[in-house]
N, C-alpha and C positions, 0 to 999 in steps of 0.2 A: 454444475457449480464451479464457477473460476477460482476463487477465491478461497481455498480451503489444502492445506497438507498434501501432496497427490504421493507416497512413498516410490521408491527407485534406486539405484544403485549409481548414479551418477557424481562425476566428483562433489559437486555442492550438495547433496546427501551424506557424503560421506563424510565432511566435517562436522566439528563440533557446532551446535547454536550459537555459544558466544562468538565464537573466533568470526561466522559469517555475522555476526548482527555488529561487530567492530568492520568489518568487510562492508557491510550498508550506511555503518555511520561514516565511513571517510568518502564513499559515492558522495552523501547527503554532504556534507560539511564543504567538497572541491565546489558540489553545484549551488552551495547558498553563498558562497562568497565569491562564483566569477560573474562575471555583467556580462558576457561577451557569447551571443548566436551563435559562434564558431565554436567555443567551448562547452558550451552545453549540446551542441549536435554533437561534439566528440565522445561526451560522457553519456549521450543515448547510445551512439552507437556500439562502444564498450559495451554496456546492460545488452544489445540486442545479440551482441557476440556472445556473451558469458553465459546469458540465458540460454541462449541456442548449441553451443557445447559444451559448458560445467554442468548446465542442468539437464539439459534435452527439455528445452524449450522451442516448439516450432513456431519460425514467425507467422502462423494461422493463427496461432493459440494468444502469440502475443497482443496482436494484432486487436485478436477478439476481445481479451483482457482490457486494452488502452483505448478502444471503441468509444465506448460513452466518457470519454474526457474532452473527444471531439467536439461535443457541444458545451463544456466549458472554456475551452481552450481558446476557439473563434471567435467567441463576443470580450475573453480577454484580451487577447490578442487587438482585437480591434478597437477596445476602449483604451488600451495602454498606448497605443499610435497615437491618440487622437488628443493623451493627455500630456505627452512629452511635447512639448513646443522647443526643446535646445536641438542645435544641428543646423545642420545646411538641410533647407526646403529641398525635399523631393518632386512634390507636387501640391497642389493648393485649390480649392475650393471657395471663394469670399474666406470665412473666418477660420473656416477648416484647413489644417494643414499637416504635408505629412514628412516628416526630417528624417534624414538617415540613422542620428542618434533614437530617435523614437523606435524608428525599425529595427535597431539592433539591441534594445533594451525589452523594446515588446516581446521579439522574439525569444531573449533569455528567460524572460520572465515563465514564458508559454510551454516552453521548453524543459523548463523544471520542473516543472507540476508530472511532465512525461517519466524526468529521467528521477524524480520521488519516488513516482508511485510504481515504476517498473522496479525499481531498488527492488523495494518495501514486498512488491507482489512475490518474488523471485525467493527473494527470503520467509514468505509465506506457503511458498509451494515444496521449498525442499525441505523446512524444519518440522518436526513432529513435533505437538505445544507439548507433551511430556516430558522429552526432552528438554526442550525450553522451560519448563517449568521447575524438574530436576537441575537441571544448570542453575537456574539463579537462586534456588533453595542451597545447593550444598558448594555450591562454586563460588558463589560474591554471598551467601549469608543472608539472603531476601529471606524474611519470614513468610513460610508456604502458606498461609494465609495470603495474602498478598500474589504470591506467585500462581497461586491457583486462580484466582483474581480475574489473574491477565488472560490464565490459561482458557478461561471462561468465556471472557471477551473474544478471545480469538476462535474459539467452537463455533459461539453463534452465530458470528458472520455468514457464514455457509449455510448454517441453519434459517437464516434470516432471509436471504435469496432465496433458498426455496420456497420458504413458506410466500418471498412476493409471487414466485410461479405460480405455487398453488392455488393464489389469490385473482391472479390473472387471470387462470386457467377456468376456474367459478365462473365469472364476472362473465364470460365469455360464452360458457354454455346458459348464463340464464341470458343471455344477449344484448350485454352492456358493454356494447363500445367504448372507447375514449370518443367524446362527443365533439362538434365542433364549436367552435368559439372561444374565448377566454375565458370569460365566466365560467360555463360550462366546466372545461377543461379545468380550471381550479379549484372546480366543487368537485369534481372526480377523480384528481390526484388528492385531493384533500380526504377525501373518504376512502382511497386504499391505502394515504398514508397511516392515516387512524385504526385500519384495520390491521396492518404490517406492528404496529405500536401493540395493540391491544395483544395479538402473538407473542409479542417480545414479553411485556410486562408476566404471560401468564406461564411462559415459559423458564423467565425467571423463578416465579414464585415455584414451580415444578424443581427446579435443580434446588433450592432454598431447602424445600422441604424434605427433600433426598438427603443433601448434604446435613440437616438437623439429626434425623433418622439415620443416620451412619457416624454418631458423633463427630463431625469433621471437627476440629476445630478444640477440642477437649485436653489435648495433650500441646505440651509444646516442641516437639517435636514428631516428626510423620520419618518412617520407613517406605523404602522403593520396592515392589517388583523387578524394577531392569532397574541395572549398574551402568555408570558412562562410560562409555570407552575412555583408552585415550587416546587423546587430540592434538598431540604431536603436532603434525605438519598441519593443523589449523591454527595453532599458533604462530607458528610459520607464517604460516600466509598474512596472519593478523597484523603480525610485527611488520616484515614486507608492505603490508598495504600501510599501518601508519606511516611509513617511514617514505614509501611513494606519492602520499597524499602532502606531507611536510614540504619535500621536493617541490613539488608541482606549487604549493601555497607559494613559498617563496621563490620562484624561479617565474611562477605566471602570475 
């Protein structure tokens, strides 16, 4: 499972949740507002550094991780060339053509979707949603209701991918390929998405009726087992990154 808390000793472990999820928002905020291929490979390659020694992220892992974006990436990629007509023509087809502003727009566009979800993964792999969940309950005042929420949302992810395994793994010993054609193929993604669905909805109802049976939810305030550290030099770093990200807005 990619997608899921992996624990470790690493610098980006050893900050706080907020200070990294202010640390994702100023990534996210530099690559929605540049236009420019050259700026946005800069801010991947940042993520593939920080990953690979704040977090001990191996570019295998990354790699694996950013995989299946490959095929959303290409057909965007290639429709956003194809819709940009400003620029100097690069080359040309009868009505199809392809400009160097297209190329350089396409490419940021493609590019961010990379340098989003690398953020977003990176902060997924070193936070523990406990933490995150205690951070926005006693730190910014989210009502734990609310914060457990998220907390939830973020468990199942992991839980969701396996149970597609598991569902693959079935399909496979009763000897149901992905078949060929389109048709085909969209009546067979259609029914393991229904199936993947049907998991989700009964596993909700499963934490529902846990969370009923343990009063969650009865008091208006909740008590922690674990205390948060403090987070010193993750504020540090926070203030540091708004203050690099300000720079960089007005300066590029």
């Amino acid at each position: 499972m990619l997608f899921q808390y992996n624990g470790g000793a690493s610098l980006l472990h050893r900050l706080g949740p907020l200070s990294k999820l202010i640390w994702v928002g100023c990534f996210s905020l530099l690559s929605m507002v540049w236009e420019s291929t050259l700026h946005e490979a800069a801010l991947l390659a940042v993520l593939i550094v920080v990953a690979w020694l704040g977090a001990r992220l191996t570019l295998v892992r990354q790699l694996r991780a950013m995989s299946f974006l490959i095929g959303v990436g290409i057909p965007y990629f290639i429709l956003s060339i194809l819709a940009i007509r400003e620029g100097h023509t690069v080359m040309s087809w009868g009505p199809i053509g392809i400009t160097t502003e297209g190329l350089d727009i396409a490419g940021a566009l493609t590019l961010r979707i990379f340098v989003l979800f690398l953020a977003s993964y990176i902060y997924l792999s070193t936070t523990d949603p406990r933490d995150f969940v205690q951070a926005l309950n006693l730190r910014l005042r989210v009502p734990y209701r609310f914060a457990f929420g998220i907390s939830v949302a973020l468990t199942f992810l992991p839980l969701l991918e396996e149970e597609g395994h598991t569902i693959m793994a079935a399909r496979r010993v009763r000897g149901q390929e992905p078949p060929r054609g389109l048709r085909k193929r969209l009546a067979y993604w259609s029914g393991f998405a229904a199936a993947v669905l049907v998991n989700a909805v009964r596993r909700v109802q499963q934490t529902a009726l846990a969370m009923e049976g343990k009063g969650f939810g009865a008091y208006a305030d909740r008590t922690y087992l674990r205390e948060l550290g403090n987070d010193r030099f993750g504020y540090i770093c926070a203030v540091v990154a708004v203050i690099a990200t300000a720079v960089l807005w007005w300066s590029l």
